[in-house]
N, C-alpha and C positions, 0 to 999 in steps of 0.2 A: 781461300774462302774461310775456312778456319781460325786465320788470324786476324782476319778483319774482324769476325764476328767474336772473338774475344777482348778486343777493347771496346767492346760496347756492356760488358759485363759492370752492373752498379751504380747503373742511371735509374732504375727503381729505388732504390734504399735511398737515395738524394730526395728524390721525388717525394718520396713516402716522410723521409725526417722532415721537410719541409711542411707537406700536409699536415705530422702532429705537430709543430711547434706554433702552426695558426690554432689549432682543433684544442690546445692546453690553452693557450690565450684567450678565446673565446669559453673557454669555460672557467678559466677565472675572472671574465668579465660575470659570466653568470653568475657563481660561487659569489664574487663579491657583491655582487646586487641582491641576492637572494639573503645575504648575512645581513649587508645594511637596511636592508627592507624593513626585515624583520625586526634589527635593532630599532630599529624608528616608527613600527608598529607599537612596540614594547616600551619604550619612550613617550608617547601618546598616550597610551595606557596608566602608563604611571603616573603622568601630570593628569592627566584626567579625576583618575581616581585622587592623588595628591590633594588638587585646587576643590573636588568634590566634598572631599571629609574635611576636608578646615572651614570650609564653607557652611557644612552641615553643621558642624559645634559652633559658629556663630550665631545662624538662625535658630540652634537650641536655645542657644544663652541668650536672643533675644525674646523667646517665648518663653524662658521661665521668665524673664524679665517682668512680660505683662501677666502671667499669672501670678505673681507677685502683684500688680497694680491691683487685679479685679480681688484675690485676696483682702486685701488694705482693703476694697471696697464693699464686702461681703461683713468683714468687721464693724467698720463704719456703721452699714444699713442694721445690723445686729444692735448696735448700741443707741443707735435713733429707738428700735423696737421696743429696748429694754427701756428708757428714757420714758416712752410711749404707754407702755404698761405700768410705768413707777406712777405717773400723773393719771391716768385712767382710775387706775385704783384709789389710790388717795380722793381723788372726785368723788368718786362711789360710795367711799367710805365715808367722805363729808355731805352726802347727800341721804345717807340712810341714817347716817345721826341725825337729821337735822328730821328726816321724817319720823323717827322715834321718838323725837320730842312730840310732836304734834299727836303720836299714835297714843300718847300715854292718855291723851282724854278720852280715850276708847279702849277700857282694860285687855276685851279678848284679842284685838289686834293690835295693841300694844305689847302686849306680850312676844307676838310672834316676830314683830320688827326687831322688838329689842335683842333678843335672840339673835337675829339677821347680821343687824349692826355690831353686836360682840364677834360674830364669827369674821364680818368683811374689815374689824377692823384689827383684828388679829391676825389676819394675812397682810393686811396693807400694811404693817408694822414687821414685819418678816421677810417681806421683798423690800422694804427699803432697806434693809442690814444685809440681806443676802446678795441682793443683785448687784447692788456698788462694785463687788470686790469684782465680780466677772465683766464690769467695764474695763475696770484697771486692768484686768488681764488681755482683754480686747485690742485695747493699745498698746499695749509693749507686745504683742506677735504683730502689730503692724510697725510697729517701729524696728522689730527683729527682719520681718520681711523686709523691708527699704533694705537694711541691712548686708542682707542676703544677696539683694539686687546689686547692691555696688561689689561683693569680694567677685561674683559670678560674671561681673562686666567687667572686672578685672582679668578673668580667667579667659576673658573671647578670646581674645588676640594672641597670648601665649601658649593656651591650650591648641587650639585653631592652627598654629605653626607649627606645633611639637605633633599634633597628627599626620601634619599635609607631607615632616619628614618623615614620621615612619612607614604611612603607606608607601610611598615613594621608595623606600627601601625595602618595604614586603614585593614592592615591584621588579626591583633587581634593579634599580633607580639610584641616584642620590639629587640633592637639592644644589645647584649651583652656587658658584661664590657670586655672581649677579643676583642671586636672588635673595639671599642677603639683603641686598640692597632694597628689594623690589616689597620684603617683610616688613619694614623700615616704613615704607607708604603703605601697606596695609594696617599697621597700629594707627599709625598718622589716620588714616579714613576711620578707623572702629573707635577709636578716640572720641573725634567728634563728631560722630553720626549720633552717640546720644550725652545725654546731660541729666544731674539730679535737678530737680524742679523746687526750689525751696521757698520761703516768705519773702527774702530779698532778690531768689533771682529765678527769672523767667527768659531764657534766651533766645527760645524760636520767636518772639513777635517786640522782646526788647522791651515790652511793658511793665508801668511803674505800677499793676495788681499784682497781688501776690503772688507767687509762683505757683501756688498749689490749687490755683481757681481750678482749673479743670477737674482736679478729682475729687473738688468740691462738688463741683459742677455736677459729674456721673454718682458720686454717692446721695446726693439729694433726688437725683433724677432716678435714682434704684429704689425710692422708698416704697413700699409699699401701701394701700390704701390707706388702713389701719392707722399708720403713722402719719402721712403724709395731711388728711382731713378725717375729724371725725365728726362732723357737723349733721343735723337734724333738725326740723321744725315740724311740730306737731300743732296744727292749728283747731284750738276749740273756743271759734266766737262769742264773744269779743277779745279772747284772749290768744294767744300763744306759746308754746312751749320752745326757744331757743336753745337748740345744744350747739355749743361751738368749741373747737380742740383741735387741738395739733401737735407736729414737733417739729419744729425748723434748728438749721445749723447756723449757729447765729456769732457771723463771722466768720474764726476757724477758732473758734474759743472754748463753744459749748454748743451740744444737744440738748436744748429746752422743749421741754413738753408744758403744754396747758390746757387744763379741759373748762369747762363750767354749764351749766344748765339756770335758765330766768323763766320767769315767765312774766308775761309786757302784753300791755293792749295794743292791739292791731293798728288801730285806728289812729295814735300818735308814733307809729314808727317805731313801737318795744319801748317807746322811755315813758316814764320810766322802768325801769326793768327786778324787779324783785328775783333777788340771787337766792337758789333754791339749793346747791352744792358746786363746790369748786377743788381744785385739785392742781398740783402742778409739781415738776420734778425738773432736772437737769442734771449733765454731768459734764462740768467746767473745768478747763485748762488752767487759769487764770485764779490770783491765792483771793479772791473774793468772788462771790455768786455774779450770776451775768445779772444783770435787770434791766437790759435793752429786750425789746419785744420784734420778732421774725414776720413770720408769714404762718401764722400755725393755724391750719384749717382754710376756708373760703369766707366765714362770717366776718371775721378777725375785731369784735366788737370789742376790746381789750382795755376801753377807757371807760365801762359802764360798770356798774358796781361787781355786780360779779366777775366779771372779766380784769378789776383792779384785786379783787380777794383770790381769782387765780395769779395772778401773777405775784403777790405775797406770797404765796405759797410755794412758786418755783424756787424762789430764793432761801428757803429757812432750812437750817438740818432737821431730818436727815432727808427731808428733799434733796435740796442742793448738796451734791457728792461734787468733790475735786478726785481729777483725774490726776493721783500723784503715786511716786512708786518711791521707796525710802529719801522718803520728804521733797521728791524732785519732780515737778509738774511734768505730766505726759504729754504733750504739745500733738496737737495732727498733725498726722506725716507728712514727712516729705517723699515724694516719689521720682522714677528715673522716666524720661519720655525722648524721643527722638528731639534733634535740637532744632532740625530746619523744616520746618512745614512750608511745603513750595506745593502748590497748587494746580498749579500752571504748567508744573512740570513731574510728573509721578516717578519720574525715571531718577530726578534729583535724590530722592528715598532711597536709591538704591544700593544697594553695597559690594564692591567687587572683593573677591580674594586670587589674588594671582599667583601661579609657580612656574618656573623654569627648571627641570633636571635635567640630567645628563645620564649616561650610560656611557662609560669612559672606552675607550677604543681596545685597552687590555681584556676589556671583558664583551669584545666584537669580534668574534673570530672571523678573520675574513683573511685573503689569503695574499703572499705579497710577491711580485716576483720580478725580476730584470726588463720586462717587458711594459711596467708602468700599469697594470693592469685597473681602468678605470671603473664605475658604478654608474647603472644607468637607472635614475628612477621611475616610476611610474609614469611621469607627464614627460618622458622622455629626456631630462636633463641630466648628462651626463658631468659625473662630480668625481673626485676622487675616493679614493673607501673609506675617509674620512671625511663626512658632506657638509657638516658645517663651521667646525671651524678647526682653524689650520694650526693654532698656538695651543691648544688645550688639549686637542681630538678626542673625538667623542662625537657621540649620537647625541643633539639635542631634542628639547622639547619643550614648548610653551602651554599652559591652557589658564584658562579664568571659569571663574563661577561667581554666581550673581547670588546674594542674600538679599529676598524683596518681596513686601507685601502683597499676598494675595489671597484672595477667603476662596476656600473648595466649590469646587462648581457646584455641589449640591448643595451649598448653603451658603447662597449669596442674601441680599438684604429683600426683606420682603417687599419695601415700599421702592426696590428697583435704583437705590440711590448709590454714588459710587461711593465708598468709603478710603478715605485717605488712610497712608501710613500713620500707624500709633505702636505705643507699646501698651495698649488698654484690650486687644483682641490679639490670642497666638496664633495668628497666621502669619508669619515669615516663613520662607523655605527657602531652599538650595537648587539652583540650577546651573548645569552647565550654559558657558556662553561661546561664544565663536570668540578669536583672542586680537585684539586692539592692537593698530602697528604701531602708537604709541609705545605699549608695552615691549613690542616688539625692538623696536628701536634704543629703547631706554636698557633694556640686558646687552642690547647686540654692542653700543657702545660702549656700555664696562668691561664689555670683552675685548673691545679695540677691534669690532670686525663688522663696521657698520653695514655691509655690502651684504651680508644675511639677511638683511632684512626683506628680499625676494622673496624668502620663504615665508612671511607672515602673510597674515589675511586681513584686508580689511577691512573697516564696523569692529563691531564688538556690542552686544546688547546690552551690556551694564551699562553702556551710553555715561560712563563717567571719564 
């Protein structure tokens, strides 16, 4: 009994090596899952953050962009104003002389006109030499700003790459050699998503107008009262007092102002019209005064005598100032606008930035052993500790963000309209997007491992 019962000695210790060598196996399936998990949490992370901050420095550099335009347009309406008050004055001044005369056959109010008249026409003599100069400067910080607009839209796409690597390295990240590739098609979209807008070329609508109608357009549409009309009728039967003035942009040449004051019997329609004072100013682009006639005010009677001795008057120094800076005309600007206005489609507007990193597999600690030990992920697919690709190894990772117009939900348009992409209002921002299996597809083949592309998602909101 003794001997039998000693060859049974060390059938536990078999049993027992066998149970660890499952019990280590199993826990380098977990060890290696729980490593690559986490690398591919931390991967996510980083293209996240990556695709996020390039994305952000683009919708900067498109909202300095349009504070640049509204800039150039704040200018603008400035130098209508100044224009506005050069002709106003002069008016005034030609209206109180002209009543000084008449006042002299009445010595005691003669006296006090004349007075009047020395004082308004020594200031109207003061602002035409003073204000000229802070046109010119008017213009050349709108022609600095355009400026400004093209080195800083130079800066999207460089800047915007050179962040998306650093985060990506504050991540514990790098940028792929596919993505490389993938920066290549992001200059390509930041390129022509926008355009300088100049006299010969307008390329969102292909039009033979000048290129700069629209912020023609917004700066005449920004005028204010004052400038825009200064028109009055003052009716004392049989007669009338006509006042009419304005200051239109006449062309993209010149801000001409003209005012004038008649007074005309009712009963033939003002004519004819006895001019009582007139006045007028500009400040021209062009090496001769303008003496084409705008829209200046609502009466616009500009072919009646006063309204012929205002428009003499826009034309003669020192009315008439040119806008020149060491002998060289200051032209209205040119400005930067998105290139393709699509209507029909808001999402066309929109601008992707995409990145691919990696987290290389030397910096995965995950554990390796005789027994093939595989990783199993979240949705249950079982990969090796290496999961996505076999020639490189490493943890990858994809993400997009979208650069695209949209105004804050507290300060949408009053009259409920939708408003298209521009670069005339800074609302662009930065959003994450879900990532495109196009994208997906297009790294997975530079890597020679099209078969990855199971792991992308697909849609993509940037819808480009």
């Amino acid at each position: 009994m003794r001997k039998i019962r000693s060859y049974q000695n060390g059938q536990a210790l078999v049993l027992f090596l066998a149970f660890a060598a499952a019990l280590t196996g199993i826990l380098l399936v977990a060890f290696n899952s729980g490593q690559v998990s986490n690398a591919k949490m931390r991967a996510m992370n980083a293209a996240d953050a990556a695709a996020y901050s390039g994305a952000v420095w683009q919708a900067r550099t498109l909202n300095f962009q349009a504070y640049m335009n509204r800039a150039m347009i704040v200018n603008e309406v400035t130098i209508a104003q100044s224009v506005s008050l050069r002709s106003w004055i002069n008016y005034l001044a030609k209206l109180v002389s002209n009543i000084n005369i008449v006042a002299k056959a009445f010595p005691p109010v003669g006296v006090v006109v004349q007075k009047v008249a020395m004082v308004v026409n020594t200031i109207e003599k003061n602002l035409q030499i003073t204000i000229p100069p802070l046109e010119d400067a008017l213009r050349i910080i709108s022609l600095l700003e355009h400026d400004a607009q093209k080195v800083f839209n130079l800066s999207g796409a460089v800047v915007g790459q050179d962040l998306a690597r650093e985060v990506a390295k504050m991540n514990g990240a790098e940028l792929t050699a596919a993505n490389e590739h993938w920066f290549a098609k992001n200059i390509y979209k930041w390129v022509e998503f926008t355009e300088t807008y100049t006299k010969l070329s307008r390329p969102s609508i292909g039009s033979k107008d000048d290129g700069r109608k629209r912020l023609r357009d917004v700066a005449l549409n920004s005028r204010d009262g004052f400038t825009r009309e200064r028109d009055w009728n003052l009716y004392l039967p049989p007669y009338r007092l006509r006042k009419q003035g304005g200051t239109d942009l006449i062309d993209y040449d010149s801000w001409k102002g003209m005012d004038s004051v008649a007074v005309c019997p009712i009963i033939f329609g003002c004519k004819p019209a006895l001019p009582l004072g007139w006045g007028g100013a500009q400040a021209h682009s062009t090496v001769k005064a303008v003496g084409k006639v705008g829209k200046h005010g609502d009466i616009n009677s500009w072919g009646d005598v006063d309204g012929r001795l205002a428009r003499r008057a826009a034309i003669i120094a020192p009315n008439a100032h040119r806008f020149a800076s060491m002998k060289k005309n200051l032209q209205f600007p040119d400005y930067r606008d998105i290139q393709n206005f699509d209507t029909n489609n808001l999402k066309a507007n929109t601008l992707p930035f995409s990145v691919e990193v990696v987290i290389k597999e030397q910096n995965v600690p995950s554990a390796s052993s005789t027994f093939g030990a595989k990783s199993i992920l979240i949705d249950g697919k079982v990969i090796d500790h290496d999961p996505q690709n076999i020639n490189e190894g490493g943890v990858y990772a994809t993400a997009e963000a979208c650069v695209k117009f949209e105004r804050p939900f507290d300060h949408q348009r009053h009259n409920g309209v939708v408003e298209f992409p521009s670069l005339f209002n800074p609302y662009w921002r930065a959003s994450l997007a879900t990532e495109r299996r196009d994208f997906r597809i297009f790294v997975d083949a530079v890597k020679g491992s099209v078969s990855l592309s199971r792991f992308s998602l697909n849609g993509g909101s940037c819808g480009l």
